[in-house]
N, C-alpha and C positions, 0 to 999 in steps of 0.2 A: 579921368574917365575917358576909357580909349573910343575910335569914331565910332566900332563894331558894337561895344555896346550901347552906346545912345542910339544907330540904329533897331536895334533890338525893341528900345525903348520905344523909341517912336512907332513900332509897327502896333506894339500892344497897345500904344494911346490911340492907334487912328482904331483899333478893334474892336476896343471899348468903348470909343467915340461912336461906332459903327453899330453896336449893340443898342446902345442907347437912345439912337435913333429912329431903329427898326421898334423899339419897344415904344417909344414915340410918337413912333408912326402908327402903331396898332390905332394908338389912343387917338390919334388927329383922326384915323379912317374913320372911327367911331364917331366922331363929332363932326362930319361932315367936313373937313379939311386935308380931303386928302390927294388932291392936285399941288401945291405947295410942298407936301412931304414926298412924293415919286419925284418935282425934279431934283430935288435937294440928293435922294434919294440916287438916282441916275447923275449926275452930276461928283458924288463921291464913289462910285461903284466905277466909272471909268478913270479913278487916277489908283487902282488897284491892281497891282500884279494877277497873272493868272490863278496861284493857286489861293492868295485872294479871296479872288471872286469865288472859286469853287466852296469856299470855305464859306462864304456869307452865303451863298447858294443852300448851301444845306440848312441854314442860320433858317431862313425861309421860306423852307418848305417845310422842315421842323413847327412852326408859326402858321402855318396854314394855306400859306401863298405858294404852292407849285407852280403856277405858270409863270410867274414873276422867276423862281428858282432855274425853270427850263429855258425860260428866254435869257438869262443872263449865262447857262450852262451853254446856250446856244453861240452868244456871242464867241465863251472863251475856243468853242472847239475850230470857230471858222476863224479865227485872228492866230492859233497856235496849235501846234502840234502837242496836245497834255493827253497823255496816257489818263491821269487820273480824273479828270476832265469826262471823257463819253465814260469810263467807270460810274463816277457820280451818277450822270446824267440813266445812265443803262441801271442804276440802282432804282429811282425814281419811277424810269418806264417798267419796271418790275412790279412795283407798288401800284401802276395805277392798271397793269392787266397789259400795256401794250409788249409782250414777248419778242417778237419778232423785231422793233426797235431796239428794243434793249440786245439783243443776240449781235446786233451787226454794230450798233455800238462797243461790245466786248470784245467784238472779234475784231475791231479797229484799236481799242488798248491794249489787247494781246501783240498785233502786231507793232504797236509801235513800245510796246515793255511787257514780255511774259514772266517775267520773273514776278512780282506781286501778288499772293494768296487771290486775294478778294476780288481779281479779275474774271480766275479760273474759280471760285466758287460760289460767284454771281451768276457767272452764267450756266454753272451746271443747274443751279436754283432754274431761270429760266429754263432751259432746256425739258427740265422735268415738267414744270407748268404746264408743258407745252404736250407733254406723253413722249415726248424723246429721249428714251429712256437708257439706249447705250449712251448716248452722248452725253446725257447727266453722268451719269457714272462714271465715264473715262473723263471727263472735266474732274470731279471731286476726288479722283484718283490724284491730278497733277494739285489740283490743291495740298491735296497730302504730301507733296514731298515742299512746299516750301514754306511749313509755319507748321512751330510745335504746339502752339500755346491754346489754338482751337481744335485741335486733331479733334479730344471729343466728339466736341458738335457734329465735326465734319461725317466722321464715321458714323455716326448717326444719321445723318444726311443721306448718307450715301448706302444705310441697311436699309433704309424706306424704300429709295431705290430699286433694290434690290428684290424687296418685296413685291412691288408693284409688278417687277418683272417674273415674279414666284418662283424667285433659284433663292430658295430659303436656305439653302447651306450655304451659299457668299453673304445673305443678311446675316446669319448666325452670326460666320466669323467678324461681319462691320459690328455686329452690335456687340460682341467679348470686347472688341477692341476699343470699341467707347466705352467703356468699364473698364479700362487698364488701369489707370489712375483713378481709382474711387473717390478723389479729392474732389475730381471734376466730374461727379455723375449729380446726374437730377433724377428724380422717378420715370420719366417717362423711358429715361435708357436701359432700367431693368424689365418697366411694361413691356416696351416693345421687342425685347429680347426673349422674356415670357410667353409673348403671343408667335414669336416664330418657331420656338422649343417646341411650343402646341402644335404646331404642323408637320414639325419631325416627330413627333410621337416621342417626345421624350419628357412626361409630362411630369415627373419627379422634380427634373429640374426648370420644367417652368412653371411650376409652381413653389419654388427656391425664387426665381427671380420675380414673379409677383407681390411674395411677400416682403422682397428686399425695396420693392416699389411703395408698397404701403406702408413701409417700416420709416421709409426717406420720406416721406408723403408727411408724416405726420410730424415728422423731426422738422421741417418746415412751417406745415401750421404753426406751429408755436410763436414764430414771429408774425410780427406786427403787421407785416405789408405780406404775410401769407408767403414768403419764402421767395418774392420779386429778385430781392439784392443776393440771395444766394445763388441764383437759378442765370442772373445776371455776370455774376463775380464766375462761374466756374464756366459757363458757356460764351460769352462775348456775344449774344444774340443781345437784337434790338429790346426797346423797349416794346415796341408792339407783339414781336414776338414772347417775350417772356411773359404781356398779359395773355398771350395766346395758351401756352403753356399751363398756365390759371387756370383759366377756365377750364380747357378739359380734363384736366386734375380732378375737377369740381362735377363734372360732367360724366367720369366716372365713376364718382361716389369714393374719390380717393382710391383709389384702383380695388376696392373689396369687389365690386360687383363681377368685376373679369375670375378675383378669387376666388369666387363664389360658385361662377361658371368651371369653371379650370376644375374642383372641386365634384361639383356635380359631374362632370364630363370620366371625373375619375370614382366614381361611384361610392362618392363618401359625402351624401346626404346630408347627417349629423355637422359634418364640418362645413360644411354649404351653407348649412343655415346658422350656424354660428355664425361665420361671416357677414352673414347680410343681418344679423340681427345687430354685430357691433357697428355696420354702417347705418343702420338707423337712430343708432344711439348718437354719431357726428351728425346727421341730416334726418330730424324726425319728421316723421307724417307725409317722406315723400310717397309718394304715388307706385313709383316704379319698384322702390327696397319693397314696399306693403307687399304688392301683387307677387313679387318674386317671392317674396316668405310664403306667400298662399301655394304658388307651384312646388317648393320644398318640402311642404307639410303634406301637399297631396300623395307626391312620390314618395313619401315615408310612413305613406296608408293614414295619417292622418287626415282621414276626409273631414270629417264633423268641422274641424278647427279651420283646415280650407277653406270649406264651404261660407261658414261664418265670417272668415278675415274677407275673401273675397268678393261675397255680397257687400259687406261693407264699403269698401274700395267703391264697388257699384255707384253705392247711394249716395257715394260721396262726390263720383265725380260717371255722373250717368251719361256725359260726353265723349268718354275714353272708351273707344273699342277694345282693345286688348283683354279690357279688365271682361267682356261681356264672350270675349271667344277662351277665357281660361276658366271660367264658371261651367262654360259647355262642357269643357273637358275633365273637368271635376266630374259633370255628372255623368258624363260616355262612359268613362274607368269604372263608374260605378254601375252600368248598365242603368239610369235615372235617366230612360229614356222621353219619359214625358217632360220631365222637370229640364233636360238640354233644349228638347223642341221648343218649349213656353220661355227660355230663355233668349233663343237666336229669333223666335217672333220679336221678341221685345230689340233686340239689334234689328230686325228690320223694318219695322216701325221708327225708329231713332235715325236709322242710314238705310234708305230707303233705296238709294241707287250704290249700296255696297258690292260690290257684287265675290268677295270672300264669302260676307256674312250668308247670304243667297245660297251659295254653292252649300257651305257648312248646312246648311236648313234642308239642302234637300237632303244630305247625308244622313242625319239627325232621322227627318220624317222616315228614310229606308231605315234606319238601326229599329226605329219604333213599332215597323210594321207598316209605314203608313206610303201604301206603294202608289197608288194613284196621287196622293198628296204630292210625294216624290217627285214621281213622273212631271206633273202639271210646274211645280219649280223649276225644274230641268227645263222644260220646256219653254220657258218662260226667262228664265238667265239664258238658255241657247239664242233668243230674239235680239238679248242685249250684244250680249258677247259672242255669235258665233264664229268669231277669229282665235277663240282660244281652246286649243288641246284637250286644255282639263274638263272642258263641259261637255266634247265628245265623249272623254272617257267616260266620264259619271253617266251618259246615258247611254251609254255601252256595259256598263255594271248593270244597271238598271235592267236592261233589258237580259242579261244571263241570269237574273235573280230569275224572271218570269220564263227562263227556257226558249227567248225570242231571239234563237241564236243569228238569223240573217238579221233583223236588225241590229244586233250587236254588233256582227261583222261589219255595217253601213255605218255603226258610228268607230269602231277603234281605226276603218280605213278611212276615214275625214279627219281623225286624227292624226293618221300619219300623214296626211297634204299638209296639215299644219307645221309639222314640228316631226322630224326622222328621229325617230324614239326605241330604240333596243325594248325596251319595256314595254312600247305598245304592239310590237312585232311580238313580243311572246305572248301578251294578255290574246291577242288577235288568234293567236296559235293554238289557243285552248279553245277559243271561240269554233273554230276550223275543225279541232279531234271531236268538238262534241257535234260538230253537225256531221260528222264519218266522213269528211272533205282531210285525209290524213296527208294525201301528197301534199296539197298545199296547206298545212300545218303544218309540217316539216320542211317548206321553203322558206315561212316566217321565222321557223326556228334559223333557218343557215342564216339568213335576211340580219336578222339579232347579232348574232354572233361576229357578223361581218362589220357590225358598230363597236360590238363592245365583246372582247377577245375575252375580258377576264371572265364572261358566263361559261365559259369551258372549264373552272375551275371553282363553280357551284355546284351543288349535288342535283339539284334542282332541274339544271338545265340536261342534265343525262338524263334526271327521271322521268322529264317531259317528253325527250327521245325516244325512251323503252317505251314507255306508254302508246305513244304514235306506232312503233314498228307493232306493238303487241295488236292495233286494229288495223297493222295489217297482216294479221299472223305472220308475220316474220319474227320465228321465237329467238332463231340465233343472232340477231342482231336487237334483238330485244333484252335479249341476257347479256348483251355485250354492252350494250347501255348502261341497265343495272348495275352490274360490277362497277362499272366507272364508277358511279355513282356509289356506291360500298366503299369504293376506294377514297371519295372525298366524305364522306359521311358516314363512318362506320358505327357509330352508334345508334344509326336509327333503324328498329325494326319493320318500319311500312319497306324498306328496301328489300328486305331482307323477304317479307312476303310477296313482294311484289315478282323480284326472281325465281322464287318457288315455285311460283305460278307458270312463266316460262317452261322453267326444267320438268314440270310437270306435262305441260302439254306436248315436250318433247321427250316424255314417255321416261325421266331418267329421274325415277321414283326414290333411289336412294339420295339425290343429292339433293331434291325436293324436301324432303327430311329434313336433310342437314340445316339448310333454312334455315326452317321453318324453327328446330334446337338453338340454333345462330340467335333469334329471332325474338325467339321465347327467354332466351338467357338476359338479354335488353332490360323487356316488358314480361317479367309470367304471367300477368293478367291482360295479355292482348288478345282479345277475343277474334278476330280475324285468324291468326297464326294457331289460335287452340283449335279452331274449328277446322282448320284444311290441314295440319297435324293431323287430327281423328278423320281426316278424310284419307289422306295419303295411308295412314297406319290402315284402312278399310282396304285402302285398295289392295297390298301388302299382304293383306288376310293376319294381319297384326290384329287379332279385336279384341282381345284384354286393353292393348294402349288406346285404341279407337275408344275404347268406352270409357277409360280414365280421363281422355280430353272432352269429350262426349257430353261426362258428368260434368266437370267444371263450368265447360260451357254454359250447361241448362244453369249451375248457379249461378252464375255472373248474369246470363240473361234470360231469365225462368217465363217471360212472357213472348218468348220467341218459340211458334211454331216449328219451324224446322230443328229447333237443336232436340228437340223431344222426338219428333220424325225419326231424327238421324240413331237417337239412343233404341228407339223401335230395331231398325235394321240391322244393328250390332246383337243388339238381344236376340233377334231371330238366327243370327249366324251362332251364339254361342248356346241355341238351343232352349232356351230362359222363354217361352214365348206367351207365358199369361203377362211375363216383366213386358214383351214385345208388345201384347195387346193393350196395355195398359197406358203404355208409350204414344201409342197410335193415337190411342182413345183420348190422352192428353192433347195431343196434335190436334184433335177435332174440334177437342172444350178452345182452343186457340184461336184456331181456323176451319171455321165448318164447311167451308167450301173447297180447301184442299185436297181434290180429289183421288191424287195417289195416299192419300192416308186411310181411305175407304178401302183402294183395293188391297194392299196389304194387309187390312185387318179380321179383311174379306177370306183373303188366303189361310192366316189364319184359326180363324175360326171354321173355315171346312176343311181343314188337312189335320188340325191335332182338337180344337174344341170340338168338330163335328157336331157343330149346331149352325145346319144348313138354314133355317129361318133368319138368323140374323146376319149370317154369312150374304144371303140374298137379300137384305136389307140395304147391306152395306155394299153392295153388286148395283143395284139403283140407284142410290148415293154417288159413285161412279159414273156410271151413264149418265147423271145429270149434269154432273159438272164436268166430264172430260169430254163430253159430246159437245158443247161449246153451240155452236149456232147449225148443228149438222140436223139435216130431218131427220124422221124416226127413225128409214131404215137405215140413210149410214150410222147414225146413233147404233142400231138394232147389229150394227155388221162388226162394227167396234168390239162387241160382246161377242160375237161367232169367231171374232178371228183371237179373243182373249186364251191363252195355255192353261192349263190348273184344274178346270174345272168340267163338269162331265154337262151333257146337253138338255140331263134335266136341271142341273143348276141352274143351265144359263135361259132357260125358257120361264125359272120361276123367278129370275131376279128379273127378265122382260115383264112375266105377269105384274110382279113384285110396281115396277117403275109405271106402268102403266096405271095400272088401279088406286096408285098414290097420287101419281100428279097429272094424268088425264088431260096431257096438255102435250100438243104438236111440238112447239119447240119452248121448253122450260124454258125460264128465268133463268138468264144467266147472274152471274157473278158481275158484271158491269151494269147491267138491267136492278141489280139488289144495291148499288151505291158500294160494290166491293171490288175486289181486282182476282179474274178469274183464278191467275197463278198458273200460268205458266213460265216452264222455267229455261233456259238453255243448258247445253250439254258443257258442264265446264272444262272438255279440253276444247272447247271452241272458244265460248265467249269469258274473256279475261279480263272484261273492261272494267273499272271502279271508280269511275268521275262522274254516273249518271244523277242519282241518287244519293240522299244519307245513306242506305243499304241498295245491295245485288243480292239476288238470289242464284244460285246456282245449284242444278244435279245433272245427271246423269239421265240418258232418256228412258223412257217406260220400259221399252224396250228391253233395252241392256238387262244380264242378272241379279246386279246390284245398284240400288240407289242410293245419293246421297243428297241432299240439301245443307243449306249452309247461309248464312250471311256473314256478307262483308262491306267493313264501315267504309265511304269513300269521301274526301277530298271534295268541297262543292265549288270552293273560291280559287285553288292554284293547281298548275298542275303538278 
């Protein structure tokens, strides 16, 4: 037996010797003998070579004794120059959190030996820890060039990285490349490949590597210790790490819940909930698979079954919020706006200083109707929280619901002290055109834009533009808006009417038309587009097509005074005029207080029925409602300066108004709980965000009239 292997020999006796002591010594600490075992202890630890000590060092901290492991780590680094030595030691200070230790430790076995993997990918580890994120990365790079046998890991190391830093196409290529050898992949190397795929929009294939996750996921369960020694054997990661690994395996639901996600994101439902049904089948009765089936079933119109799984959930575990804010939204989808309100009570009875659940409640109470309730919630979470954004906004909704536009302006601009928001620069903007403050609505607008570039390339944000210029009749920069807006949204007819209107006030009636045909081709049942169609075709002296849009109108909206009005006017032009009086006469059973529907009827009846008695009926009818709050005689002057009729007409329609209603200044239309109706001249007014509907005609005046409504826009612009 030569000398070299009996040395050999004896180093494994002192090692085993050494083992055996420590294991020893557990038991003597235990039984209160353990002064006798540290010096026996210290007494064989210094007839140990360097590497040694580093060896039983780890022996020790393995065991549960770190400070015993650092102070003998400590010894070897001040008695020798050992690269592997502040390595060790820089491993340790990782583990217990001190970074900064550990870094200048590595950066002392780097210099005194780079060549060693575990150097340079300790301390990229570190580095990360720490958020220093190139330097993790150029470390785990030099790791890469000198050990084949953990590349895996490494590039997996180093896509995390990469992600943190969010240059998802260098994670893509780390994470293909810890997948080169499939030998050595574990699930999470497909996960997290899957999850960066999702950011690049290329969700085909990460949802290819999700399922390659769940597919490995389960080929692991199967063993005993849940796939430790596999996940061990292919990575060279610790043990603590590979229980790490465990868990959130386990944490994911075996990665279904991501496929689940991934799924829904790509609009296959059906397969959404497949998935989470077969992860409840691995992990029944959890809480979180339950709830997510209930959101599945909702989005695929199964409310009933929702409703039912998610109540359950509820009552099972009536301390889990989640489960109380996806019940609410079961019933909002479903407009069950009582039955949300009676639910976010019950969240705030449970989580009393929530202040989600709060915010949601006041929402809830607005969908319901319940605007004071609203309000007083708002008001009331603004006391808690008024450092946050979103409760300015909600009571700046709040208040456009009620047309309280300066207050709304006072809260979307305490929002912006908060928090420089593109979004609350435009909501503020709409806030600003409906109070007729247009310049500065359109500094919000530039204000927006100067945050966030890509609103130049919504339709939305031109339409908001046109709008703005159109109150300030500026039609050519109004249609120059529009168009853009065509240009990124060409399917939509509100645009398409919206420019019409423009070209119209700019007198350029054929291409108002075109529109308006543009428009109608979209939607043929859009009543806004039918209606100024048969307006344009009127102006045109087009009245076969004025009456064809005319007609449809009144059938789409046959409780609408003016679209019968407007059939009256058509019929008069095309000579039809008992069809004309009949029209009117409709207009009236509508709207009795519409007082150009009097005079027109008035005209006709003494120009072709000459039956001046009723003709002067309807001459009174007139004076009453277009004299408005004027004394009798400018009342009485109104009628002298009327064309049409002769001056015993207009003396018997005076007698006529007189001897009926014997009153100074009649009841008006605002005085009866009604709205007098007056209208503006629509090459003026083009606005359409006031109201559910606008009315619009042409003045008394003019030879031709027209009325119309148009639906508007109440929440965007």
């Amino acid at each position: 037996m030569n000398v070299e292997y009996v040395s050999i020999i004896m180093k494994l006796a002192v090692f085993v010797v050494l083992i055996a002591f420590l294991i020893r010594g557990n038991r003597m600490r235990d039984s209160g003998r353990r002064k006798p075992f540290r010096l026996f202890a210290d007494w064989r630890t210094k007839r140990l070579k360097p590497e040694e000590k580093v060896e039983y060092s780890l022996l020790l901290h393995e065991s549960g004794r770190t400070e015993e492991a650092l102070r003998l780590l400590d010894d070897v680094v001040r008695s020798s120059s050992f690269a592997y030595a502040y390595e060790r030691r820089a491993h340790i200070y990782n583990e217990l959190g001190r970074e900064e230790e550990a870094i200048a430790d590595l950066d002392e076995a780097i210099k005194l030996n780079p060549e060693p993997y575990i150097v340079w990918y300790t301390r990229a580890i570190a580095h990360n820890d720490r958020g220093e994120l190139e330097e993790a990365a150029r470390d785990f790079q030099e790791a890469l060039k000198r050990r084949d046998d953990s590349k895996a890991s490494t590039y997996y190391e180093l896509g995390n990285v990469y992600m943190k830093m969010n240059d998802y196409e260098k994670a893509e290529a780390a994470y293909s490349l810890s997948l080169k050898d499939t030998s050595k992949a574990i699930p999470h190397f497909y996960y997290r490949l899957a999850v960066v795929l999702e950011q690049l929009d290329r969700d085909e294939e990460a949802l290819a590597a999700a399922r390659s996750a769940v597919k490995l996921h389960v080929q692991f369960m199967k063993a005993n210790d849940r796939g430790a020694a596999a996940i061990k054997e292919r990575t060279n990661y610790s043990t603590v790490a590979v229980g790490s690994f465990i868990r959130s395996a386990k944490e994911e639901y075996g990665f279904r819940l991501y496929e689940s996600g991934l799924l829904e994101r790509m609009g296959k439902q059906e397969d959404a909930l497949e998935a989470v049904e077969q992860a409840l089948l691995e992990y029944p009765n959890n809480r979180e698979l339950e709830l997510r089936k209930g959101v599945l079933l909702r989005q695929l119109g199964k409310f009933e079954a929702s409703e039912q799984l998610i109540n359950g959930i509820k009552n099972m575990h009536p301390s889990w919020i989640p489960v109380y804010m996806e019940l609410c939204t079961t019933y909002r989808l479903q407009e069950k706006t009582e039955e949300a309100v009676s639910v976010l009570q019950q969240a705030k009875r449970r989580f009393p200083d929530n202040t989600v659940v709060r915010y949601w409640l006041a929402d809830a109470y607005r969908e319901a109707g319940k605007t004071e309730e609203a309000i007083e919630e708002n008001r009331s979470l603004l006391e808690v929280e008024p450092e946050d954004p979103l409760n300015w906004k909600q009571r700046g909704e709040l208040a456009i619901d009620a047309d309280l536009y300066e207050e709304a302006d006072e809260a979307y601009s305490k929002a912006l002290e908060l928090v420089d928001s593109s979004e609350y620069f435009m909501r503020r903007s709409f806030v600003r055109y409906m109070a007729d403050r247009f310049e500065d609505a359109l500094l919000d607008i530039q204000s927006a834009l100067k945050r966030d570039g890509s609103l130049l390339q919504e339709s939305r944000t031109s339409y908001a533009m046109g709008e703005l210029y159109v109150g300030m009749e500026n039609w050519e920069l109004a249609e120059a808006e529009y168009s853009r807006a065509i240009a990124l949204e060409p399917d939509n007819p509100q645009i398409y009417d919206r420019r019409a209107r423009c070209r119209y006030a700019s007198e350029r009636l054929p291409e108002a038309l075109e529109d308006c045909d543009r428009g109608l081709a979209l939607d043929p049942h859009n009543a806004k587009l039918l209606w100024l169609r048969g307006f344009i075709s009127f102006r045109l002296d087009d009245f076969e097509a004025a009456l064809a849009d005319s007609l449809v109108y009144t059938r789409m909206l046959p409780d609408d005074p003016q679209g019968h009005y407007n059939i009256g006017l058509v019929y008069n032009q095309l000579d039809r005029h008992d069809d004309a009086i009949r029209a009117f006469s409709r207009t009236i059973d509508l709207n009795p207080f519409e007082a150009q529907a009097y005079l027109e009827r008035a005209k006709l009846r003494y120009h072709y029925s000459f039956d001046r008695g009723r003709a002067a009926d309807d001459l009174a009818q007139w004076l009453l409602y277009a004299g408005g709050e004027k004394t009798d005689n400018d009342r009485f002057a109104l009628l002298g300066e009327l064309s049409g009729f002769d001056d015993e007409m207009r003396d018997r329609a005076k007698e006529q108004f007189v001897s009926t209603y014997g009153i100074p200044y009649p009841a008006t239309y605002h005085e009866t709980g009604h709205c007098r109706g007056t209208y503006s001249n629509v090459l003026i007014k083009l606005k359409s965000i006031r109201i559910d509907w606008e009315e619009f005609t042409c003045s008394s005046r003019l030879h031709r009239t027209w009325k119309g409504t148009a639906l508007r826009n109440t929440k965007e612009l």
